[in-house]
N, C-alpha and C positions, 0 to 999 in steps of 0.2 A: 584702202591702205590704212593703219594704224596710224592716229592721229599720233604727231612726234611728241606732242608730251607725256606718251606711254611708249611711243615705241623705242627701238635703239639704245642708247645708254642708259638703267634705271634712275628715273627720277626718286631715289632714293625713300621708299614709303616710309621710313623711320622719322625723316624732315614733316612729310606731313601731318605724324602722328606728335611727333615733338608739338608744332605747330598749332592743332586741334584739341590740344589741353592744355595749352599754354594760358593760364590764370594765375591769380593770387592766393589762392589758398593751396596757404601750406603746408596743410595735413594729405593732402593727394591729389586723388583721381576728383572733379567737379560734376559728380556725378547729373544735377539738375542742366548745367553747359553741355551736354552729350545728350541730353533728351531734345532738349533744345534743336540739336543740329541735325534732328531725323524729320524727312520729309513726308510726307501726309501717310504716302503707302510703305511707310516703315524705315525705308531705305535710307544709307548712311550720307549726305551730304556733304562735302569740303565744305570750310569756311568762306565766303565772298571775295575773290582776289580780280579786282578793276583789271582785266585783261585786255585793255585796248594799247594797240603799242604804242611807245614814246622817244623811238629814235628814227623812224620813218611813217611815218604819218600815212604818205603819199600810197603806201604798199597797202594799204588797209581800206577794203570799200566804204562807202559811209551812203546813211541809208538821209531822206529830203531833210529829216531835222539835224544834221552831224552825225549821230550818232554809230560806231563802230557796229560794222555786220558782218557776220561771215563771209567768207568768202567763195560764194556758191556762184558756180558757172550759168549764165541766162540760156534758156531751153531753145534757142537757136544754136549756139555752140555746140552742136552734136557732132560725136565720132564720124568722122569719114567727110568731113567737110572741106573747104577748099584749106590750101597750104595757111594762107593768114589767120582764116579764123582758128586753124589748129594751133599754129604759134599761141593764139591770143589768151586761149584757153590753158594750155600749157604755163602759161607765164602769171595766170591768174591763180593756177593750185601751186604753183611754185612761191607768189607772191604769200600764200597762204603759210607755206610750210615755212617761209622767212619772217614773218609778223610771229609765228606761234614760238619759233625760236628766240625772235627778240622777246619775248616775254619770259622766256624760259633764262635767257641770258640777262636781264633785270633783274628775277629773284634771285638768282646766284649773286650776286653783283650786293646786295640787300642781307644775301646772308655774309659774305668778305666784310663786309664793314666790322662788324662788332668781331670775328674772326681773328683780324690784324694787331688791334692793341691787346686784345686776350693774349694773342702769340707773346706777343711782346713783351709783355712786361710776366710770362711764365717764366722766361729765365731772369727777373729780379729776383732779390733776395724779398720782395713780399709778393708775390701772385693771385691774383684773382682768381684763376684756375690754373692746373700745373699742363705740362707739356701735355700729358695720357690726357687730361680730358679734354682740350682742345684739340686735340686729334680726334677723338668717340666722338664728339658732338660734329666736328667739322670734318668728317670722313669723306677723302677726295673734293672735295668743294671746289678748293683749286683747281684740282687737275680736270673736274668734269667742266669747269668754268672756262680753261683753255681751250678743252676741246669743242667744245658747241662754238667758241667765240672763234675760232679759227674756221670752223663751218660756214659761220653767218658770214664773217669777211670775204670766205671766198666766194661763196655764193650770191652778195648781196650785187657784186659791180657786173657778173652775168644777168642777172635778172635786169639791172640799169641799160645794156647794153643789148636787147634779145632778138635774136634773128634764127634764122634756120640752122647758124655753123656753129651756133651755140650747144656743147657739151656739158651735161652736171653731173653723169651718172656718175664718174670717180670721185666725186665731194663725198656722193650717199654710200658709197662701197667705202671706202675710206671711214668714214664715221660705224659705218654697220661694224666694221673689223675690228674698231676701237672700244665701240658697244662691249662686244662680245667677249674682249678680252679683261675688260673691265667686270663684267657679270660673272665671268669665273672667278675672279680674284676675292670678289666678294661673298660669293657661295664658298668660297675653301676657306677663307680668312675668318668669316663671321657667319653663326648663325644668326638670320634678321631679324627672330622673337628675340630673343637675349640680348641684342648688339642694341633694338630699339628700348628692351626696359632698362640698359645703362645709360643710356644719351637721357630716358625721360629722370630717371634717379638724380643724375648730376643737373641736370635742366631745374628741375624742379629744388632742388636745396639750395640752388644757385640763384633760382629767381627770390626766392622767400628770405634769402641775407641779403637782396637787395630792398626786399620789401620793409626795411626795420621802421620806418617809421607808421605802418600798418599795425604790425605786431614785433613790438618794444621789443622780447626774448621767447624767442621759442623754446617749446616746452620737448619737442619731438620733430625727431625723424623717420621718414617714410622707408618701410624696410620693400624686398620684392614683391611680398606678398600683397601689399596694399596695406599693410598694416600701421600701425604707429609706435615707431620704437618711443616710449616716455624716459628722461634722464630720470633717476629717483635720487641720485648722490654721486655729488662728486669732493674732490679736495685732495689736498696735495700731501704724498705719501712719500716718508723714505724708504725705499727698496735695495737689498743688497743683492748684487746684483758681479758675478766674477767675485767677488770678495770685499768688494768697496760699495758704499754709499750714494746712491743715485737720488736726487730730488725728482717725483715724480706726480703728473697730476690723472689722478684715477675716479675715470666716469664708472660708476652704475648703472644701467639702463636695464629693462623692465626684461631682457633674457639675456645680458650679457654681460660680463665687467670688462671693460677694456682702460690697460694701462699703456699711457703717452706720455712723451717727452717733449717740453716745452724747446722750440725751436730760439738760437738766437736770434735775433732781427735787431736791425739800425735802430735810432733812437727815431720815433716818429713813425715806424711802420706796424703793421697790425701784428700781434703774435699768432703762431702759427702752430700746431701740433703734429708731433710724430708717433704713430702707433706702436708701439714697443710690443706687446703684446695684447690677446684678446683670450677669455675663455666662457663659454656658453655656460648658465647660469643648472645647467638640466647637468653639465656635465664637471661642475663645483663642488668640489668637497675643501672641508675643511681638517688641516694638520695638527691634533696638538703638541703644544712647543713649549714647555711649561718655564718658567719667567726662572727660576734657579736653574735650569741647563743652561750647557759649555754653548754660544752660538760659535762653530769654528767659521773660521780665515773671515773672520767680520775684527777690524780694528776697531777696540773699544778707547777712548781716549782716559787718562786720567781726570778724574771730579776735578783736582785743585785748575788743569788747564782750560774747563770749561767755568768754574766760578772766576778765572782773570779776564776772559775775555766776558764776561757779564759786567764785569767792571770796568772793562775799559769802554765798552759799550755808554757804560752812565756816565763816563768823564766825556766823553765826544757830547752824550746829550745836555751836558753843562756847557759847555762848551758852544755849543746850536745856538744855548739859550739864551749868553752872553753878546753872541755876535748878532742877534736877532736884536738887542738890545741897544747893541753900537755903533752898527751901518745904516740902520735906518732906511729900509729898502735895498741896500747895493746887497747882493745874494749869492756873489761869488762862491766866496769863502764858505758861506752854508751851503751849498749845492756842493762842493769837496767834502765836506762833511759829512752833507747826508748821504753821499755815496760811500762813503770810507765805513760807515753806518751800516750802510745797506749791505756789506761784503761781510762785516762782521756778524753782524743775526742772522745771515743766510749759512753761513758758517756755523751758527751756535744751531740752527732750526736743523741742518745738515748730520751734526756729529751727538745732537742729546739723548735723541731716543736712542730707548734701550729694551721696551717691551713688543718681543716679538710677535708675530700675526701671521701666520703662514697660512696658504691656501693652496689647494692644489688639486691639477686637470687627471680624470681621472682616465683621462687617452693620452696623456702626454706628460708633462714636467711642473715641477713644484717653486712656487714661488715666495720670495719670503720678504716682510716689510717689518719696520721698525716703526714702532709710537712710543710717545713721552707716556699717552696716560691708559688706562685702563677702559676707562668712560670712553674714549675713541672707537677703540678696539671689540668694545660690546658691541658700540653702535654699527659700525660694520656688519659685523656677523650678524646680529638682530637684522639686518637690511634685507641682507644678500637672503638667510633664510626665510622671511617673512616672503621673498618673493617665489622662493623655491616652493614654496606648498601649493604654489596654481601650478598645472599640469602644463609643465616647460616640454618644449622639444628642442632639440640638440640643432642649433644652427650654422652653419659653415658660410662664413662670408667671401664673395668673389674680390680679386688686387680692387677692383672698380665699386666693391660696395662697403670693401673698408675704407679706400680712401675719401669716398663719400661722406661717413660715418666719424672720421677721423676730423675733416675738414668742418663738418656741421659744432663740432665740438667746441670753437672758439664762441660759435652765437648762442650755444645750450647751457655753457658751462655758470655755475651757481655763486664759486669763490672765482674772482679774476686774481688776486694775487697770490703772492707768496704772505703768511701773516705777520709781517717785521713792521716795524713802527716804524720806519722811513716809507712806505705804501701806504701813509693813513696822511690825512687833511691836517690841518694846524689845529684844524676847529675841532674835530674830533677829541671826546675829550683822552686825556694823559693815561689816565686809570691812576690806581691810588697807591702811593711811596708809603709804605711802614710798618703798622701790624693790626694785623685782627684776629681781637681777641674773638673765638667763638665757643659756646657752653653746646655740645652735642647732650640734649635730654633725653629724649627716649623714642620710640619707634609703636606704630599699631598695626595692625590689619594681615598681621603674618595666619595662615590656617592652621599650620603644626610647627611644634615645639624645637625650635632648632638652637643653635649655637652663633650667637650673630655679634658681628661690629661692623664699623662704619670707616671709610679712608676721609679725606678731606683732600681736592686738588684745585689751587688756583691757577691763572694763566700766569706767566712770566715769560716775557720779551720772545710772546708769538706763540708758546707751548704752554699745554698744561702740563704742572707735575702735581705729586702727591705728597701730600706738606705734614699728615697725623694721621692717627689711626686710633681707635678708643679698643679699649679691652673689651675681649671676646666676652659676653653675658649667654652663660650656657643654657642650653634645656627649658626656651622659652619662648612665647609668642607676644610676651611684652618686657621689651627688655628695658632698662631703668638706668642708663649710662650713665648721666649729669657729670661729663668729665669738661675741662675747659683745658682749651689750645692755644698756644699766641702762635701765630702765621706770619713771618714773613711778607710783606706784598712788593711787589717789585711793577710796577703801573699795574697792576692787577685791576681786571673788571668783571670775573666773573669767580661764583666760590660752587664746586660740584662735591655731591654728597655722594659716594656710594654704601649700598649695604651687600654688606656678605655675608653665605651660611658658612663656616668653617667647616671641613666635614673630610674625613678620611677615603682614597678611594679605595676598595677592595684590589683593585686590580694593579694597584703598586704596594700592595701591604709586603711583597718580598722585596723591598729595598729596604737598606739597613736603618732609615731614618725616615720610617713607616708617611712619606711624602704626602703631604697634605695639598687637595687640589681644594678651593675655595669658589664658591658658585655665586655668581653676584644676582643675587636678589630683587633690586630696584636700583636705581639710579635718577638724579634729578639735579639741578643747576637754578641759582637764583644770581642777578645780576648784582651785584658790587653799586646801588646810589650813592654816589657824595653827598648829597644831603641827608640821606638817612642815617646813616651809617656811623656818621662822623658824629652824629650825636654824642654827648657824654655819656646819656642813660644805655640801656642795654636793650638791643629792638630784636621782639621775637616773630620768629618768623616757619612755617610750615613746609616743607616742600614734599608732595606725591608723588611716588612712585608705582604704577604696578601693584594698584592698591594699598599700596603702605604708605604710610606716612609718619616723618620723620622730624620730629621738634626742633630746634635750636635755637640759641640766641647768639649773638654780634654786636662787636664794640670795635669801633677801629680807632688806634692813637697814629694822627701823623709821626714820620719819622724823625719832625723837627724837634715834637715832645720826648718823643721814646726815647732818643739818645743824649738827653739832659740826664746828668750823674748829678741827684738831689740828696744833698747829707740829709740823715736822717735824725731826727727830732729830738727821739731816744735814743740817747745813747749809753743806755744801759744794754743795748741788743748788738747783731756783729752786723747786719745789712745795712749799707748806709754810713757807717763809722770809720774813720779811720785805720789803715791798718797796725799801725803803731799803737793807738790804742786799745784796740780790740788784744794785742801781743802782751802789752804791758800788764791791763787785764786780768789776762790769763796765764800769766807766767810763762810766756811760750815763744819759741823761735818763728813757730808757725802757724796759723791762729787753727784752732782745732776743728769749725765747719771744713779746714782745705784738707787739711789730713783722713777727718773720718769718712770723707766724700772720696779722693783719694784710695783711700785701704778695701773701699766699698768696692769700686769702680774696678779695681785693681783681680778684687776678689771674684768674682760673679759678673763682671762686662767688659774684658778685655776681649773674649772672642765677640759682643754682641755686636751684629753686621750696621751700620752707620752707627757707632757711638758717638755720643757728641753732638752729632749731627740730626739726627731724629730729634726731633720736640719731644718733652717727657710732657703728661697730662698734669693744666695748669696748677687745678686744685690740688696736684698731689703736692707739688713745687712749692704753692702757697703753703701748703700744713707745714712742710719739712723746715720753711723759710720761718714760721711762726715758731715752732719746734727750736729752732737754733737759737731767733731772738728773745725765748724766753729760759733759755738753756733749760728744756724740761727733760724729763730722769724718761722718757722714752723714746727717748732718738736714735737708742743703739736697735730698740725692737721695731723703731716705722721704719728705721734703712736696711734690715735686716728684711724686712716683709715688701718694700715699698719697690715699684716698677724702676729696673736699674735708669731708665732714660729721664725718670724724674730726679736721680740722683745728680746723673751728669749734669741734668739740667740746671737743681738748682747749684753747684759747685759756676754755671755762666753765672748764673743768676746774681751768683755774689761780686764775680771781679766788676758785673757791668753793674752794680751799683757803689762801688766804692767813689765817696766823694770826688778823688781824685783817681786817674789810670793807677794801676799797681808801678807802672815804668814812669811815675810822675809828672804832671803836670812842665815843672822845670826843665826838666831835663828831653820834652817832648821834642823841639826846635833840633834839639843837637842829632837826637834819633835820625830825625827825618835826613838831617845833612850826613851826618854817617854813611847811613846806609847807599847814598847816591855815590859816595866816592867810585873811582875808577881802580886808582892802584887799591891791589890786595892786604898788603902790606899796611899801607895806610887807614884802611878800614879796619883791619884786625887791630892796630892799635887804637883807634878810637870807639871801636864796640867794645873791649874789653874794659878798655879808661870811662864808658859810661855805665857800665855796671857796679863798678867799683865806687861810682858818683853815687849809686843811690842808697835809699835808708839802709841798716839790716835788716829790718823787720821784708820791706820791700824786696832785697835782693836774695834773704832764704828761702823765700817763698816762692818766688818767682825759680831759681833752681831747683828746690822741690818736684814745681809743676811741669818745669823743661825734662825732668827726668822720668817724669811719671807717663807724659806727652810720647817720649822716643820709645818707652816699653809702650805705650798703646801702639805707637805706629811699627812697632816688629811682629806685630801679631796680622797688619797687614794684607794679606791673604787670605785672612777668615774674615777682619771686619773691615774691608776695605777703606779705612782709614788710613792713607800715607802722609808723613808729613807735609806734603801741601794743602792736603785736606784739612790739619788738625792748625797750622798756620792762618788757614782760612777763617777758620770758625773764629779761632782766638787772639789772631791779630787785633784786630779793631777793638776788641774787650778788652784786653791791657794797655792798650796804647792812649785810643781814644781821649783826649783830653777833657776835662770839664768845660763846661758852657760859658764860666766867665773868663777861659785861655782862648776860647773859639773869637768870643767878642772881643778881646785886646789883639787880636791878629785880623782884625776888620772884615771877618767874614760873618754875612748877618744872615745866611741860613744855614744849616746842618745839614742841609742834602748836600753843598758845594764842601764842607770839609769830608762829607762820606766820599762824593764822587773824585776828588784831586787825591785823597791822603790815603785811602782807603791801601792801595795796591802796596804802597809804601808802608805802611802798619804789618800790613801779611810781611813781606819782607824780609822788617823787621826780626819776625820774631820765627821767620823761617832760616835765617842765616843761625841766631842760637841754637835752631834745632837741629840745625846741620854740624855744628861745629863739635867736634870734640868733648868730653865730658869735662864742664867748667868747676873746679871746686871753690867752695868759698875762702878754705883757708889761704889757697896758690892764689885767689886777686888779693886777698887784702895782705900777704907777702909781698908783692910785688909792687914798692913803692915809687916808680916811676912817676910821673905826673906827664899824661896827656891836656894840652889843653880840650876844652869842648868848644873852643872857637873854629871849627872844620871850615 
């Protein structure tokens, strides 16, 4: 007869084979453990399983030392012998089939254990394994576990009990019936090559995220083949996705990109990913999407609503740094904070990118993702291709080996968070508030003569963007830039250089504005040191790309310095000076740097696309600046020649150093309360009674620029400048008070009146811009007298 741990119900070979590679390496199959387990003449071995029973002892012969024996009939007990010895015999291969079943029903019993809380905690909201693989691994367990144990129960008090009236053959027919319908169910449901390499797939990923303190993060996952899928890049991508914005976090792996969606989970439990999509690396192409096309049913937000929430952003982290200061341990109020924090940079990381990156399956559907920089979006495509040029084949994953795949992704993954500054340590440092100056020099190592410049992108609150760009130096392989940029830093800690070839493509030359596709060259990134950086003197510094190399120097001024308004010494020049004196002067209502910059602006960069907004290149800013303070006879032929964005630039250049705001120093206090009022009415009277407050020289000027401000912003459409854009730029520069109004108002840094005032400065000068056209002659008509006590 077929010994019962083979025959009747299959003892399921996939358990064994789970069982018989079950180790710690988690790259796969243990190929040296499998030599191991082959016995002298070749032949395959189980692993050592102590088969002596342990719920009846007594059913089990035992040979002079204890030890457990078979249970082999003694060579007297032969067929045909009297009635007792044939009972006895009977009751001894009976005794046999009952001991081999209690072992059978032990490892069942041994597999339930770890079965029960896996069940269990599958329908929490964090699982260890989900419901499907708890089922593949544990397939019938239970039910083959009832049925043997209901065998042995009936069986076990006949065999206690055993005489001639004693009947078992219905226990064995009954079990053979139950075999058998069980063996079908499993030949039509599963085949057992495949059914065993998913139980070993989930076994095996499953063991190795237990094994973390083995191996810290693995590197890879075991595909069917025996292979090793390696992660090469992952990081979190916005995807549009139905027409909205999806935050998403997208692995690379070594023949497949698969994009996942971070699961919510409780506070305290592991995060979990969902597969969103996958596409085989053999069967990836890439879309171009060129950065001046319409993206449709993608909502793009207005600039001015993402520069307020940038700033409200800095008054919460004023705000942190205050209560950090006054509780002294109690954390409440900062844990509100930091979350009210963390909704708004997810927010801001959610709606800023703007540079698309499409890809697309070339069996199926096209997918399309949003980045802030450029530098991203290279690196992507350089990834994915770099991997495309080994000889990919096209792979189709089973539900059971994505979920596998999907699941390994928490222990693979490279970035764990999202990159908002409420996800960073205390100790970590801030990154650096103000500006850096940086001198773009010159470029080597190109082999033919192209048409080259260079972008400039810092990180800001989690994103990079791209802050200057140097003039294109055509027809050359060393090109000689030596232009300087003052940048913006907003906790910035890194500065990336890209270089481009400018270069026309033939195959859009029938569009009407012969569209120029730009090919990036090289690219490279140098870290932001505070201690270096911060230096006074100028630190120059190299960075390689792709054989080129590209010069530059940096200077960085806190933003405590930068926004000190220092009268200037000479006041024979207009920067620096008074604006009443610079008028008086010059015989003029309105000092003539604001006019000729103005007619400039007016003439040749109403349509340009971010006026105002763009950095104009420093050294042109400084000539124009020197130009104006020595009123030299060619300022009409540098503004006439000169890059309109250094024009605009220097026309900042001048309100943010007048000694005093244009909207005066005095008269700042009342501004700020104005603008809070509620009733309308009430406001209208007190912004038009503080206009009226201040100098002429002040107040022509200032409607001058209001007027000049609403013709840039109806042009709109072309240079996406709306008045909350041009409120943005310019709020803070009119307003901004001097350094010794900041100190009589007891505030002793300049980041805390950037971070409080800031929003209230734009406001400001966004309610003028909205209002009606104000003439000079109709305020100083209208002699009413508001007070400025608001």
């Amino acid at each position: 007869m077929e010994p019962l741990s083979t025959r009747g119900l299959p003892r399921l070979s996939w358990i064994d084979t789970l069982y018989s590679n079950f180790n710690y390496n988690t790259d796969g199959y243990d190929g040296d453990a499998a030599e191991d387990r082959k016995s002298q003449d070749g032949s395959e071995t189980m692993p050592f399983i102590d088969e002596s029973p342990t719920i009846s002892p007594s059913l089990c012969a035992c040979g002079p030392d204890g030890e457990a024996i078979s249970p082999v009939p003694p060579e007297d007990l032969l067929p045909g012998g009297d009635i007792e010895k044939g009972l006895e015999m009977k009751k001894l291969v009976l005794s046999g089939f009952l001991a081999s079943e209690e072992i059978y029903i032990n490892q069942l019993e041994a597999l339930l254990l770890p079965m029960r809380p896996l069940k269990a905690t599958a329908t929490t909201s964090q699982p260890v394994l989900t419901i499907q693989q708890v089922e593949t691994i544990f397939y019938k367990i239970q039910d083959i576990f009832e049925i043997h144990k209901e065998f042995y129960d009936a069986l076990f008090p006949h065999i206690q009990q055993w005489d001639e009236k004693v009947a078992v053959g219905h226990l064995f027919q009954k079990l053979v019936r139950v075999a058998i319908n069980q063996s079908t169910n499993l030949s039509v449901n599963h085949s057992i090559g495949s059914f065993s390499l998913c139980v070993l797939l989930i076994s095996q990923n499953f063991l190795s995220s237990i094994n973390e303190e083995i191996d810290p993060r693995r590197t890879a996952v075991t595909t069917p083949k025996g292979e090793a899928r390696q992660l090469v890049k992952d990081g979190f991508l916005v995807e549009v996705s139905e027409g909205s914005r999806k935050l998403r976090h997208v692995f690379l792996f070594t023949d497949l990109l698969l994009c996942a969606k971070m699961k919510k989970t409780s506070v305290g439990r592991h995060q979990q990913y969902e597969c969103k999509w996958y596409i085989p690396l053999a069967d990836l192409t890439f879309q171009l999407l060129d950065d001046s096309d319409v993206l449709p049913h993608i909502q793009v937000l207005p600039e001015h609503e993402i520069e307020e929430m940038k700033t409200k952003i800095s008054v919460i982290k004023s705000e942190i740094q205050k209560e950090k200061k006054a509780l002294k341990g109690q954390s409440r109020n900062v844990e509100r904070l930091r979350k009210k924090m963390n909704e708004q940079e997810s927010w801001l990381l959610l709606h800023s990118p703007t540079i698309p990156f499409r890809i697309h399956n070339k069996h199926g559907k096209s997918y399309l993702f949003l980045l802030s920089s450029d530098y991203e979006r290279s690196e992507w495509r350089e990834s994915i291709q770099k991997l495309q040029r080994k000889d990919l084949q096209t792979c189709q994953l089973s539900s059971v080996e994505l979920q596998v795949l999907t699941s390994s992704c928490f222990k693979l993954r490279t970035v764990h968070n999202i990159p908002v500054t409420s996800n960073k340590d205390d100790e970590e440092t801030p990154g650096l508030y103000g500006f850096l100056h940086v001198i773009v020099h010159s470029a080597k190592g190109f082999k033919e003569s192209a048409n080259l410049y260079c972008t400039l992108e810092v990180d800001s609150y989690g994103y990079f963007v791209s802050k200057a760009k140097t003039r294109v130096f055509r027809d050359t392989t060393e090109p000689q830039w030596n232009e300087e940029f003052e940048i913006e830093l907003e906790g910035s800690q890194c500065l990336r250089i890209l270089c481009y070839e400018k270069c026309y493509d033939k195959t859009k030359l029938n569009k009407d504005d012969n569209e120029i596709v730009d090919i990036i060259m090289g690219k490279g990134q140098v870290q932001l040191d505070p201690q270096t950086v911060q230096s006074k003197n100028w630190h120059m510094d190299v960075i390689e790309m792709n054989g080129i190399k590209v010069e530059f120097s940096m200077k960085f001024t806190s933003r405590d310095l930068s926004l000190k308004r220092t009268p200037s010494k000479k006041q024979s020049g207009v920067f620096g000076v008074k604006i009443s004196v610079v008028t008086k002067r010059e015989r003029s209502k309105v000092p003539y740097i604001v006019r000729q910059c103005i007619e400039e602006v007016e003439k040749r960069g109403i349509d340009e696309v971010g006026i105002y907004r763009i950095s104009g290149v420093a050294t042109d800013i400084q000539a124009l600046k020197a130009a104006f303070d020595t009123n030299s006879k060619d300022i009409l032929v540098m503004l006439s020649d000169m890059d309109i964005n250094a024009i605009a630039g220097t026309l900042k250049l001048y309100f943010r150093e007048l000694p005093e705001p244009l909207l005066t120093d005095r008269l700042y206090p009342a501004f700020m309360e104005g603008i809070a009022l509620s009733d309308p009415a009430a406001k209208e009277n007190c912004m038009m009674h503080l206009l009226r407050s201040l100098p002429d020289p002040n107040l022509i000027t200032f409607l001058s620029l209001l007027e000049h401000l609403k013709r840039v912003a109806d042009n709109e459409p072309i240079n996406k400048m709306s008045l909350h854009n041009l409120g943005t730029v310019f709020g803070p520069t009119l307003l901004r008070p001097s350094e010794s109004e900041v100190t009589k108002g007891h505030i002793t840094l300049a980041t805390d009146i950037w971070s409080h005032d800031v929003m209230a400065q734009v406001q400001v000068l966004l309610y003028y811009l909205q209002h009606p056209p104000i003439s000079f002659a109709e305020l100083k008509r209208n002699t009413l007298y508001f007070s400025t006590d608001v």
